[in-house]
N, C-alpha and C positions, 0 to 999 in steps of 0.2 A: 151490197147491191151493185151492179154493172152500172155503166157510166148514160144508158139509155133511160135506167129507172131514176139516176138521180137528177134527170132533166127534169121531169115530172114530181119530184118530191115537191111536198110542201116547202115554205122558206125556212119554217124551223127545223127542218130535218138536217142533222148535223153532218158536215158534208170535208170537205179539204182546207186546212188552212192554208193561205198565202202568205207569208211574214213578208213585209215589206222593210230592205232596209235601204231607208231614203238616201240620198246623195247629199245630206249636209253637211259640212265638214269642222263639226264638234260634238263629237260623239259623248256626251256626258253619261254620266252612271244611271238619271234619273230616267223612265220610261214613260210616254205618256203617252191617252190613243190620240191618233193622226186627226187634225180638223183640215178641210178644206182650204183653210189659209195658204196651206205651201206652195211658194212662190209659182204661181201660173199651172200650178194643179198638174202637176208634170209627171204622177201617175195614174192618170186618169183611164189608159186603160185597163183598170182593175175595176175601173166605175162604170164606166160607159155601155155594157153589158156585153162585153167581148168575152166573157166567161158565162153570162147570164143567171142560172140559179147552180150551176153543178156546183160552185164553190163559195163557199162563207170565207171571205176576204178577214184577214185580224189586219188593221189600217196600224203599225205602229213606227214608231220615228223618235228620232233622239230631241231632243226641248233644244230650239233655238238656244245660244247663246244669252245672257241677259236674264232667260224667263227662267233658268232652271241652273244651277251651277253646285256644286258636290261640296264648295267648302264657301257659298256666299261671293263677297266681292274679292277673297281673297283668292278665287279659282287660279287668279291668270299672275300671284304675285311671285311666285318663283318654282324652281321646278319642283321642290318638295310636293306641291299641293299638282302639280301639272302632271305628276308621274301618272295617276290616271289614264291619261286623256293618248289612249293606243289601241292601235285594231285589236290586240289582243285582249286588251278588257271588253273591247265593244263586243266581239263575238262573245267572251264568255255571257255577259250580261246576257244577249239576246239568246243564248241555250238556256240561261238560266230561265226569262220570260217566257220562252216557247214551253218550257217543262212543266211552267206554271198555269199555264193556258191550258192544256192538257187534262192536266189533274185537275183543274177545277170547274172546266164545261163541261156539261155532262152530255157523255155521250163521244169528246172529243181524243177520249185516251190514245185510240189505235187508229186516227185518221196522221197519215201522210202529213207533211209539212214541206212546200216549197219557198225558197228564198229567193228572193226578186230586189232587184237593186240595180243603179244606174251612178256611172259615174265614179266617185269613191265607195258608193254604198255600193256599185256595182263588184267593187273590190270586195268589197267585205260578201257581199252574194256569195262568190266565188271560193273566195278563202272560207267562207264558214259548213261548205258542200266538203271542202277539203278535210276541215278540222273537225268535224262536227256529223261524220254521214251518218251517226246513229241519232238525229235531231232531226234532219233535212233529207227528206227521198232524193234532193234536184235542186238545183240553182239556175236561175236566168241572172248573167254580167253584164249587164248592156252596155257600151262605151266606157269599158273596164282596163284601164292601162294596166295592170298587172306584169308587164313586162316595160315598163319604162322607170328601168332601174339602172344603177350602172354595170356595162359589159353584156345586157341582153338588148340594146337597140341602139341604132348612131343618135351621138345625141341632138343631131339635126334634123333626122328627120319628122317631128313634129311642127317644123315652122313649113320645113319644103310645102309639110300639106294644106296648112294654110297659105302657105305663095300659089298653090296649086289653084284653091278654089276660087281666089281673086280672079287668075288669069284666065279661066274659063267661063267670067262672070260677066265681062267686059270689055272691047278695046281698049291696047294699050293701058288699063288698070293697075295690072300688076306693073309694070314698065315704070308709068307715073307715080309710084308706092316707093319704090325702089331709090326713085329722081328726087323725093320731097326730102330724104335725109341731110344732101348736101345743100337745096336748098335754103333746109331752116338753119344750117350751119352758115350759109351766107349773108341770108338776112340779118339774122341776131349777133352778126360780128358787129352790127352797131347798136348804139342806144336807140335811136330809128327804128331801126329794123325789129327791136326787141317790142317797144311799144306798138309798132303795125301787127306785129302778129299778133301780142297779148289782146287788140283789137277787133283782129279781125277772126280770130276763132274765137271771141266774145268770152276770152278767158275772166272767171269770177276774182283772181289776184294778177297781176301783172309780172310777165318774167323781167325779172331783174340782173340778172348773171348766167355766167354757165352751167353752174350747178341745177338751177332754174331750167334752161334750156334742156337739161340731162335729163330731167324728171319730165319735162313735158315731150321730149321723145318718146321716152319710155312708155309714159301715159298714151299717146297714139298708138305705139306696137302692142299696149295691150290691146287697145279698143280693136284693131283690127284681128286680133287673134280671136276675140270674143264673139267678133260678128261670124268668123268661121265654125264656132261651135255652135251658134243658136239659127244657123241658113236653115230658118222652117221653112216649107211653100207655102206658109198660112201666116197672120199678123200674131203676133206672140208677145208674152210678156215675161220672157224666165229672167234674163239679167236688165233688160231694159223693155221698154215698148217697142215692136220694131215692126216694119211694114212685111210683105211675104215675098221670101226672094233678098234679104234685106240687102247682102252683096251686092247683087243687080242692081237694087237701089241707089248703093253708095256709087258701083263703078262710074252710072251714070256722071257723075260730079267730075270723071277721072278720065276724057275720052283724046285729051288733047295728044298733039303729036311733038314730037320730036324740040322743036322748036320756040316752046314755050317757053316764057321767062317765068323766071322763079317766084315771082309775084303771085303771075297770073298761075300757076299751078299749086302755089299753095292757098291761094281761095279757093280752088278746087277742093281741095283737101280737108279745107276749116267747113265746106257745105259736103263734103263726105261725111266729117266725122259728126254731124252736127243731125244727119238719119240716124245716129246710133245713140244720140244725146239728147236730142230734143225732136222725136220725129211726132210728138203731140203737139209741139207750139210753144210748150208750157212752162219750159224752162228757159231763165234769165240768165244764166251765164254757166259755162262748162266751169265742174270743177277738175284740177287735173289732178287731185290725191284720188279720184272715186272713179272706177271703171265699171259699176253696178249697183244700183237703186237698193238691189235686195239684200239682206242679213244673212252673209254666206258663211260665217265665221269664220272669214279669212283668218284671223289673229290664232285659231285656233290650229288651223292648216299650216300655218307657218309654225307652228312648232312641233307637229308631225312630219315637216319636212324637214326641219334640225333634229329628228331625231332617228323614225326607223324609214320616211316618205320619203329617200332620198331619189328623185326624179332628175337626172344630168342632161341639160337642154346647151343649145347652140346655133349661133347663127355664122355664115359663112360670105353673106352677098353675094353669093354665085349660084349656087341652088335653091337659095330663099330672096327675097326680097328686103331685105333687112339690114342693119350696119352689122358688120362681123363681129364678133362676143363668144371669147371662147367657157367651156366649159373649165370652171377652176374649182378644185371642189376644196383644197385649204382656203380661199377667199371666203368659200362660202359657209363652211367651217370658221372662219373667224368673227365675219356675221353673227352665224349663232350663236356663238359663246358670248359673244357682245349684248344681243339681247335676251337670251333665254338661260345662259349661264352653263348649256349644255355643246354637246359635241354633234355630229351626225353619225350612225353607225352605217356605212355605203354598202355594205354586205349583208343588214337585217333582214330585208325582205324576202331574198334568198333565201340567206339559212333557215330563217322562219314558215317560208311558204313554197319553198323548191325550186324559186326563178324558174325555167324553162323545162325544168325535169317534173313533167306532174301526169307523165301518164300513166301514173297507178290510178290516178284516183276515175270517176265516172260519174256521169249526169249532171254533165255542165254545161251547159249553152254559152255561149262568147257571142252577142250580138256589136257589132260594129259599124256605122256611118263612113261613106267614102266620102265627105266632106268634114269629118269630123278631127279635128289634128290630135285626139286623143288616138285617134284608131292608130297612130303611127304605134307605142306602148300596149297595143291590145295583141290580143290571139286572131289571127286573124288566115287561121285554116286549120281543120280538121284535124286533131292531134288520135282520137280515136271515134268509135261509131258512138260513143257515149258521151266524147270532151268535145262539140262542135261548134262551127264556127259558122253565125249567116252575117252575110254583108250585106249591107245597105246603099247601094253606091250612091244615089244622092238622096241619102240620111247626112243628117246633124248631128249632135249629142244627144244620144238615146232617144231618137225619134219614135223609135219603135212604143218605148214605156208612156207617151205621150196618149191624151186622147185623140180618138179615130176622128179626122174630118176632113171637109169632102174634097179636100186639098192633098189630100195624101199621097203621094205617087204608089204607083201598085206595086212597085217592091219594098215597102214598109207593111202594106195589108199584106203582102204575101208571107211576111217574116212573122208579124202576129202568127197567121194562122200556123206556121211551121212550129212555132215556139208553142203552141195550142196541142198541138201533136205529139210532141215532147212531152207536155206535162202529165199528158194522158194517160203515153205508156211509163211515165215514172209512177204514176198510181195503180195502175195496172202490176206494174211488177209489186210495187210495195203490198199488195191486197194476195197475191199469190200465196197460198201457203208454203210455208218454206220445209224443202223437204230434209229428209235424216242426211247426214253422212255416214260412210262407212265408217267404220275405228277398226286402225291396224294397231295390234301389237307385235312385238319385237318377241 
């Protein structure tokens, strides 16, 4: 039936699957269907009734770390049991699930299949449209780095665009961001200094040494990186609880001029970072190992990054905000073999998935946030009338896959309904009877 009659169908009338492949970053073997728990419900427009009844959603997602693991507690003991755990099993797996879904709902053999994903699942969207187009009519990538490998993007430009969102968040922000480095290098050259700070950002352990000081740098440039990927204009909960506008927020803490002492700008800094860590009251001391509340399976990520995720970042202090950090990739290669016992392959993703050469393929949507410093690694124009690209410009991390609310700027409602259009004529064409071709012989 056309797409007029299946608005009007009953609910059980078997209709389009959406496979959803969430953005958590451990993708185990085991499958299970999606509950509402995921972290701040981050695709909720699949719920919210932005498709209303034309489509029967299948909710499915890879099991948190912890709840579900392939060989027990031994998943994470060495690479033998770790070899698993790669986009290329994730997508077979989820061909494997979609096939199975098929064959056993009735009714659902010859309905279309699109794949929706955000983030690293937005990757795997992408790649499984690639791998897999006799599974999937179409794919939505939303905030999908797919090109932040090495030799397809500078490796700097993912901080520039976080220096970027600062500086249009606030006076002098980004300025004061840039100035807090050599201050906490001044302060913490004494024992003094080292206790005022551990005090005054109400750190839970107390820095003691340099190496201390390293880590709690670090821990700042994440946080500030973090608040660039989650700038909702609504109060949000994906890595921390955070107020709407959260940058605006912090800049507010960061307004000072020129002239400031070091003291006094880095209390600034300890009540900047303190919106991103405690903007409910609730919390007793920052810890600096934790940049995020929620169960992201960092551990798991880090060793897709030592193996085929190799993503080469860098900072400069001239076009970013940041201490300069170049890209080393034997460093980060020795790294890995230190914890994980394995190597990085810098060219997998490539050879695997085509890096920048992929306009063979069709019906791929590439959604992207201009506040989002993933978008630096994304597709981020028109490759063909099929591989497109919408931007977001003040979108976040896949704002778009988020639930609709009434906070939303009207170039996210406009990107929904575009990406709504899209999926339409991907089922439209998949319903088409397919015609003969000729046969020539020789």
């Amino acid at each position: 039936p056309g797409m007029n009659e299946l608005t009007e169908a009953p609910e059980s009338f078997c209709c389009h699957w959406l496979i959803k492949l969430q953005p958590l970053l451990f993708p185990l073997r085991k499958l299970t269907p999606f509950t509402s728990n995921f972290p701040d419900r981050s695709f909720g427009f699949l719920e919210d009734g932005t498709f209303k009844q034309r489509y029967l959603t299948s909710d499915v997602y890879w099991h948190k770390p912890g709840e579900s693991m392939p060989f027990g507690q031994a998943s994470y003991s060495d690479s033998k049991h770790l070899n698993y755990l790669t986009s290329e099993q994730a997508l077979a797996d989820f061909a494997i699930l979609i096939k199975n879904v098929k064959s056993t709902l009735p009714g659902a053999q010859h309905s279309p299949v699109i794949s929706i994903g955000g983030s690293y699942g937005g990757m795997l969207s992408a790649w499984f449209r690639m791998k897999y187009p006799n599974i999937v009519v179409g794919a939505l990538a939303a905030s999908a780095p797919i090109w932040q490998f090495p030799g397809m993007v500078p490796c700097g430009a993912f901080y520039k665009t976080v220096t970027q969102d600062f500086a249009k968040s606030g006076y002098n922000c980004e300025v004061n961001i840039r100035k807090s480095w050599s201050a906490i290098n001044n302060i913490s050259s004494s024992a003094s200094g080292l206790v005022w700070l551990s005090e005054e950002f109400s750190l839970c352990g107390p820095l003691k040494n340099k190496n201390d000081v390293g880590s709690f740098k670090n821990w700042l440039q994440e946080t500030w990186v973090n608040l660039a990927m989650v700038d909702y204009p609504y109060e949000a909960n994906f890595l921390q609880p955070l107020p709407r506008w959260p940058i605006q927020a912090v800049c507010k803490y960061l307004t000072m001029d020129s002239t400031v002492s070091d003291k006094l700008l880095l209390q600034g800094v300890a009540q900047a970072a303190k919106v991103y860590y405690n903007y409910t009251g609730s919390t007793s001391c920052l810890n600096i190992s934790q940049t995020a509340t929620g169960n992201l399976g960092i551990l798991g990520w880090f060793y897709q990054s030592c193996t085929e995720m190799v993503m080469p970042m860098c900072t400069d202090g001239v076009g970013d905000m940041f201490e300069p950090e170049e890209w080393n990739f034997q460093a980060f290669s020795d790294e890995c073999n230190a914890m994980f016992g394995v190597r990085p392959r810098a060219d997998w993703a490539e050879v695997v998935y085509g890096g920048k050469d992929i306009s063979a393929h069709s019906n791929i949507i590439f959604s992207n946030g201009g506040l989002d410093p993933w978008s630096a690694g994304g597709v981020t124009h028109n490759i063909s009338e099929s591989l497109v690209s919408i931007m977001i410009p003040d979108g976040a991390h896949h704002l778009d896959l988020r639930y609709s609310n009434k906070h939303d700027p009207p170039t996210v409602r406009a990107a929904r309904t575009l990406e709504l259009m899209y999926f339409k004529e991907w089922i439209r064409q998949a319903k088409r009877p397919h015609r003969s071709h000729s046969h020539y012989r020789l």
